[in-house]
C-alpha positions in Angstrom: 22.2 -10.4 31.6 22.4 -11.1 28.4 23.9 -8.0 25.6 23.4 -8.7 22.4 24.6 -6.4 19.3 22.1 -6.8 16.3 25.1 -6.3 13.2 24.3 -3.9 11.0 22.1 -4.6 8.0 21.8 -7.9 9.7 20.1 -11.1 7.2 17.7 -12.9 9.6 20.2 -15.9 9.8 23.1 -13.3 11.7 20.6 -12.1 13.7 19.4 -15.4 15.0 23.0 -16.2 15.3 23.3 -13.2 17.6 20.8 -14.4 19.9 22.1 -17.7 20.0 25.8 -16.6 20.7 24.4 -14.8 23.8 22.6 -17.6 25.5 18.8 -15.8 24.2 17.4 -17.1 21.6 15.4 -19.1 24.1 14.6 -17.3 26.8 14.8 -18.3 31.0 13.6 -14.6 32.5 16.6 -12.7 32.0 16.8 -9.4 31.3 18.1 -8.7 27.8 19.6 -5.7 26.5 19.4 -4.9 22.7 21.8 -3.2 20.6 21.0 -1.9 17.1 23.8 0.0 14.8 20.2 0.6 12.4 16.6 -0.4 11.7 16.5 -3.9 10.9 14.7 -5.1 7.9 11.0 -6.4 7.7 12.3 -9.9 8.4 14.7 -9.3 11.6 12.2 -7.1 12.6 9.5 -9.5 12.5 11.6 -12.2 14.0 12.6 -9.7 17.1 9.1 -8.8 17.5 7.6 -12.0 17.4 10.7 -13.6 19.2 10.3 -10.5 22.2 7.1 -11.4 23.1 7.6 -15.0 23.6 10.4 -13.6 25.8 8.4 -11.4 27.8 5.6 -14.4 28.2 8.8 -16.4 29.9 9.5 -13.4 32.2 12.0 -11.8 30.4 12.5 -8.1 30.6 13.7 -6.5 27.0 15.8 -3.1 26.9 17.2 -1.4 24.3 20.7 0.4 22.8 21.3 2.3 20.2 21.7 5.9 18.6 18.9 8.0 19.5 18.0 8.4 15.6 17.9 4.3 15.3 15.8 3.8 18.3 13.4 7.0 17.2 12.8 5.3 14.3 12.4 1.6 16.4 10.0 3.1 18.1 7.6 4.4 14.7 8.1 0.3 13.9 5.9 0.0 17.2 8.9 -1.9 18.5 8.7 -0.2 22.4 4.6 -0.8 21.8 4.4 -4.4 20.8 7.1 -5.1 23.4 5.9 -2.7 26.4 9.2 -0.9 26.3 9.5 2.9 28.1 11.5 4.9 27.0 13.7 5.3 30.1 14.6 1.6 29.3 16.9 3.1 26.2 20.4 4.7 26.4 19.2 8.0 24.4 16.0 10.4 24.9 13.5 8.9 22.9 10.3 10.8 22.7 7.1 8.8 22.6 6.0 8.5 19.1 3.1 10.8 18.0 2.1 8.7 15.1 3.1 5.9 12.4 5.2 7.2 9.6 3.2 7.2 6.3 4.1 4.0 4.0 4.9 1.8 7.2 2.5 -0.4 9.4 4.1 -0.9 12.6 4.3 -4.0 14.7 1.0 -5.6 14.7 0.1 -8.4 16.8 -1.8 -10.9 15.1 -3.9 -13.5 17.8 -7.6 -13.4 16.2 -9.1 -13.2 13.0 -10.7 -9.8 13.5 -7.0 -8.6 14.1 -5.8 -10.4 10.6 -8.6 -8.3 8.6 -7.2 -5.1 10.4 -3.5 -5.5 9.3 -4.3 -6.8 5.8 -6.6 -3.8 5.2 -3.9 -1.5 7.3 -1.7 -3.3 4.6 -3.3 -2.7 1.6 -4.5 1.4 2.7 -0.7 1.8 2.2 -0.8 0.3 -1.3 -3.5 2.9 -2.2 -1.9 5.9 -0.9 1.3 5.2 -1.7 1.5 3.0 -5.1 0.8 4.1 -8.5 -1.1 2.2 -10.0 -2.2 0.8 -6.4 -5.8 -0.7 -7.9 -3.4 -3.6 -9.9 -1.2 -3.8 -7.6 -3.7 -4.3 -4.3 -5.4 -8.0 -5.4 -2.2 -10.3 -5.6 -0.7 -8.0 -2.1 -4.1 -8.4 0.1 -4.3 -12.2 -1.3 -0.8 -12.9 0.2 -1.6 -11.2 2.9 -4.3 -12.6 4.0 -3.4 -16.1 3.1 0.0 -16.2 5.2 -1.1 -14.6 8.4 -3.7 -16.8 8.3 -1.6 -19.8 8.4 -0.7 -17.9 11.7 -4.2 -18.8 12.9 -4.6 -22.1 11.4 -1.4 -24.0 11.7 1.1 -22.4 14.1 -0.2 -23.5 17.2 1.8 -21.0 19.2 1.6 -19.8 22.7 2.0 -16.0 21.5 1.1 -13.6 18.7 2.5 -14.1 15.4 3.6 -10.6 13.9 3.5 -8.3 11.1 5.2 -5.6 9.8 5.2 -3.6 6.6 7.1 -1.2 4.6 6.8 0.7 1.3 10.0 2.1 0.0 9.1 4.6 -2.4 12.5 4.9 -4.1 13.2 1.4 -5.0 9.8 1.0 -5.8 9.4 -2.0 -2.7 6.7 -3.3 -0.9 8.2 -5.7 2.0 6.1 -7.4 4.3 7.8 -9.5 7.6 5.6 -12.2 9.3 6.3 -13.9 11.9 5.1 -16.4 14.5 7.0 -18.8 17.7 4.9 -21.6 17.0 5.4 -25.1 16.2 7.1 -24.5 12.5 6.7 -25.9 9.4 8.2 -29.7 10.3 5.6 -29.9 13.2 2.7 -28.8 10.9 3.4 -30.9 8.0 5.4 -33.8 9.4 2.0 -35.9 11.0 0.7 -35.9 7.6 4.1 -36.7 5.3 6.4 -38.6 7.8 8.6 -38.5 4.8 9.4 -35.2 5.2 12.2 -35.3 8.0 14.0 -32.2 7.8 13.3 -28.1 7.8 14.9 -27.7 4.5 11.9 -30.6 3.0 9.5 -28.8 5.3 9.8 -25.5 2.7 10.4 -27.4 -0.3 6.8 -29.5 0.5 5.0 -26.3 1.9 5.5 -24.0 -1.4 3.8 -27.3 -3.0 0.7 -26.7 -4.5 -2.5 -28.2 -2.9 0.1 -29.2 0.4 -1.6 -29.0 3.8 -1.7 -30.6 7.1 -4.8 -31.2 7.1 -7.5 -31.3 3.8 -10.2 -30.1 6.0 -8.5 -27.6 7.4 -7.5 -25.8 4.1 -6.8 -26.0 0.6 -2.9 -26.2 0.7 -2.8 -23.0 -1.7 -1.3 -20.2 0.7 2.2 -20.5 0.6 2.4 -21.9 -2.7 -0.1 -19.0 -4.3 2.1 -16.4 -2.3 5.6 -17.9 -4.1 3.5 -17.4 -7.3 2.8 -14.1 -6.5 6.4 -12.9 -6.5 8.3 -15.4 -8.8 5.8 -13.3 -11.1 6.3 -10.3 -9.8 10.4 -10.4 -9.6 10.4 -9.9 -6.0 12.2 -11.8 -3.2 10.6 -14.2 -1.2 12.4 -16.1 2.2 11.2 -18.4 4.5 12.6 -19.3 7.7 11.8 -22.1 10.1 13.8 -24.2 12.4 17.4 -24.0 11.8 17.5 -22.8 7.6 16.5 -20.4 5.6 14.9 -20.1 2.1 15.5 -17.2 -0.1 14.4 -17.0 -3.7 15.4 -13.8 -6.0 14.8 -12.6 -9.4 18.4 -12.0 -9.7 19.5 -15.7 -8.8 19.2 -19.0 -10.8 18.5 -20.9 -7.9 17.2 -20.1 -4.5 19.3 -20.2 -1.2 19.1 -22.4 1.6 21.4 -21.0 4.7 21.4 -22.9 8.0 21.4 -21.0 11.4 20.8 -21.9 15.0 17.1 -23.3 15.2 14.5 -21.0 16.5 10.7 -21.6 17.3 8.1 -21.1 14.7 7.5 -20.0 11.0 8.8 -16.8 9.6 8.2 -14.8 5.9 9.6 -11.9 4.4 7.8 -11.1 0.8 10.3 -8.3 -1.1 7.2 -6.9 -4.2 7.8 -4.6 -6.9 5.4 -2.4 -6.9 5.9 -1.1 -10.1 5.1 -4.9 -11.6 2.0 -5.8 -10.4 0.4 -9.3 -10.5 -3.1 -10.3 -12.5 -4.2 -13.0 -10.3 -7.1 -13.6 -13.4 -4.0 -14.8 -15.1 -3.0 -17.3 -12.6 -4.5 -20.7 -11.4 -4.7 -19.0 -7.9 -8.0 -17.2 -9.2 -9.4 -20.8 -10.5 -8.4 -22.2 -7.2 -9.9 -19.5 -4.5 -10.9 -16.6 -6.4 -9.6 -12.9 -7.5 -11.7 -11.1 -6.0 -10.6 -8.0 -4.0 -12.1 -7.3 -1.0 -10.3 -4.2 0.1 -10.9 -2.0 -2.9 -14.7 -3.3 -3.4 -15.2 -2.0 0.5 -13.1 1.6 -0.3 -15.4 1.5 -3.4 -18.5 0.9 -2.0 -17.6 3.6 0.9 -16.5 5.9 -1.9 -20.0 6.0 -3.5 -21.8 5.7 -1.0 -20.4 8.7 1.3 -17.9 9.9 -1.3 -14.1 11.0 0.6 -14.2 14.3 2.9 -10.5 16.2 2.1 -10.4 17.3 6.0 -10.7 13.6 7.3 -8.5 12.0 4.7 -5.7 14.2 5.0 -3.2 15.0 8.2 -3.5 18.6 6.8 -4.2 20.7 3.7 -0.5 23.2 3.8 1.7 21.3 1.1 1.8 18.4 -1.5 2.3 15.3 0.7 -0.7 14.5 2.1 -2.4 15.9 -1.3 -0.1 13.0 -3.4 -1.5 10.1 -1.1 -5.5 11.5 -1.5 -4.7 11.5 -5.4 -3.3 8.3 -5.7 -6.6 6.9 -3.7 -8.8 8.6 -6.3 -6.8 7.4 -9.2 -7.4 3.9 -7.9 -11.1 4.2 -7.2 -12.3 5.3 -10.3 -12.1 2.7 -12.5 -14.4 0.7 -10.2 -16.9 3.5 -9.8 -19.0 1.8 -12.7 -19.9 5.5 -13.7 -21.1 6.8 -10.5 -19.0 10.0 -9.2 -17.0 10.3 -6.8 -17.3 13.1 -4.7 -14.6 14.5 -3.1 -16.2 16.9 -0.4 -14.3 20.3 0.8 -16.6 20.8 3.9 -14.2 21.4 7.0 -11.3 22.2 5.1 -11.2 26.4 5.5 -8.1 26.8 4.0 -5.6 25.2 2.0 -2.2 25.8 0.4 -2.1 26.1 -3.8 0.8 23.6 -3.8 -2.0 21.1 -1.9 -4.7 22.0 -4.4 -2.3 21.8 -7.4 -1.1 18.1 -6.3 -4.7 17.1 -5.7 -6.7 18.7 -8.0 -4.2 20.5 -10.9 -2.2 17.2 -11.6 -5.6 15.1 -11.0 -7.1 16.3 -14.5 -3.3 17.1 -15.9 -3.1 12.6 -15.5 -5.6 11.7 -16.4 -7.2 11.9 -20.0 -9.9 13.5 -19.5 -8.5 16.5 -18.4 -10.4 19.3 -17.0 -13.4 17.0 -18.7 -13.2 14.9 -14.9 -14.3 17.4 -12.8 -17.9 17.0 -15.5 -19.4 13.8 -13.5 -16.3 11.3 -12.7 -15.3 13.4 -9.4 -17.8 16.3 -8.2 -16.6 18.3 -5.7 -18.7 20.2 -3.3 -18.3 22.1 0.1 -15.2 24.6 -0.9 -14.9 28.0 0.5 -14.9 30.6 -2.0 -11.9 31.5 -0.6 -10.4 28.2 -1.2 -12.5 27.8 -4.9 -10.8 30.8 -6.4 -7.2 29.6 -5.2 -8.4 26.1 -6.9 -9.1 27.4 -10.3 -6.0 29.4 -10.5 -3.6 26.0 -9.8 -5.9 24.0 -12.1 -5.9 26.9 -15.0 -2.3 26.8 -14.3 -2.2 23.4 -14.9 -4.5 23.2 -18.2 -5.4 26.4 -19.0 -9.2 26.8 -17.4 -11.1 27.2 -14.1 -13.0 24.3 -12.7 -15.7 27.2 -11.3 -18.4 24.9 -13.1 -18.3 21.8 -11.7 -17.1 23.3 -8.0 -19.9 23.7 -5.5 -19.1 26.4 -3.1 -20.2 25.9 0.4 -23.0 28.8 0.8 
């Protein structure tokens, strides 16, 4: 019965070197207890998930250790749900979780096509919510995205669900994405079609190649070597795991990083983006080679104009500024793309509402942008407030710039 302590702040190379001390990093039906001192990063994260449910498909049985705060927060990764872990197989009182926390997308299983378009979207509503900015920043993210869990699909040939997992980190101003799959890795893929290539370490060094795949009919060869473009441009960090090494490349390093480890199954990718530097993919050869366009923000625009965004469904609640910051930041990013058609941002349902939510949404909507009071005149229209909840409006927004927005507000009757 294997116990194996995850160190703290582990680099995916210590963590699969924590499994492999243990006797589990390839798994015989044993039940295996983890230990974690914290919440792992995107990349161990991904590895464990992907890694647990190869386990469980070889009969293993997966329990957890940890501080209750460190498991709580396991659990909001969707670790217990990806895994089928209770509760009652922990050390501490873990309540189910009631829902994702905001700027994280869980543990996602990724077996079909229909479930790649789900995370990437999942993904890239994060971005839009969260990021300033988030309509510049959203192409080059859902591009990478979508390109690298499809090499999931296409090339890994695994037994099991790949994985992803995604974080924003608002106060570093980082986007990090883990993905993850147990199948055959990168030598097996590309090793039929360049026998030359005899090691993991070539494996990475040919796969980043531009125009380098398996198989010409199969796909262009662009995907990893468009996603390293991505964040050499952006400054971020990109690693790569397969077999027994792992690449890391850096803004803050000359050169990138190969470091050996215990060999594992499959093909693993941690992307590390700033968010506050976000990629034109216009500017690159990867929108000559496949494109630019984006497909998430022409479906939230098209949805935008054609049913315009209901307050009470968007947001968890109407009582403070969070939930107001993350409905702003969505507007902010739609309009542009609105090619002059308003947006309307509808009130019906909501019958009350706190002045620090209608000052986040609405006062610092018209204090950012240059327009002023001059966008609630056609580029948003709102419609369906109380009178109550009107009157409480133009007070934050007068506030704000020194009028009402009585005008262009359509009380509900």
């Amino acid at each position: 019965m294997p116990v194996i302590s995850i160190p703290s702040r582990a680099a995916i190379h210590k963590a699969v070197a924590a499994l492999h001390a243990d006797g589990a990093l390839h798994p015989n039906g044993d039940t295996v207890f983890l230990t974690f001192a914290d919440i792992p990063a995107m990349d161990v994260l991904a590895f464990l998930g992907a890694w647990g449910l190869m386990a469980r498909s070889h009969g293993s049985t997966i329990k957890l250790r940890g501080e209750a705060k460190t498991l709580a927060a396991l659990q909001l990764h969707g670790f217990h749900r990806l895994l089928d872990i209770p509760p009652s197989s922990t050390n501490a009182n873990v309540q189910p979780a009631k829902a994702p926390a905001v700027g994280v997308l869980p543990l996602t299983p990724i077996a079909t096509e229909e479930q790649q378009f789900q995370a990437v979207d999942a993904i890239c509503a994060i971005a839009l919510a969260a990021v300033d900015n988030a309509a510049a920043f959203i192409p080059a993210l859902e591009w990478l995205a979508n390109e690298i869990l499809g090499n999931i699909l296409t090339h890994a040939a695994a037994e099991t669900s790949g994985v992803v997992c995604a974080q924003y980190r608002p106060k570093q101003q980082r986007f990090d994405i883990g993905i993850c799959d147990m199948g055959r890795g990168l030598l097996g893929s590309l090793q039929p079609t360049f026998p030359e290539v005899r090691s993991y370490g070539l494996a990475i060094d040919k796969a980043i190649e531009r125009g380098v795949t398996r198989d010409p009919a199969i796909g262009q060869g662009n995907g990893m070597a468009g996603s390293y473009e991505i964040v050499r441009l952006n400054g971020g960090t990109y690693q790569i795991w397969t077999g027994d090494v792992v690449y890391e490349w850096n803004m803050g390093r000359r050169k990138p990083q190969f470091q050996p480890m215990p060999a594992v199954f499959g093909t693993g990718v941690m992307f590390s983006l700033d968010t506050s530097k976000p990629v034109d993919l216009a500017s690159t050869w990867i929108a000559s080679a496949t494109g630019a366009e984006c497909l998430f923000l022409n479906t939230q625009t098209e949805a935008a104009s054609d049913s315009g965004l209901n307050v009470a469904a968007e947001c968890l609640h109407t009582g403070g500024r969070a939930p107001a910051k993350l409905l702003r930041r969505k507007i902010q990013s739609l309009l542009p793309a609105m090619d002059g058609e308003p947006l309307i941002l509808d009130f019906s349902g909501v019958k009350s509402a706190a002045s620090s939510f209608l000052d986040e949404l609405l006062g610092r909507l018209a204090a950012e942008d240059p327009r002023g009071q001059a966008i609630f005149d056609g580029p948003v229209r709102i419609q369906g407030m109380t009178p109550t909840v009107q009157a409480m409006a133009n007070v934050v927004v007068a506030q704000r710039l020194g009028g009402p927005i009585d005008r262009t507000t359509n009380a509900e009757d």
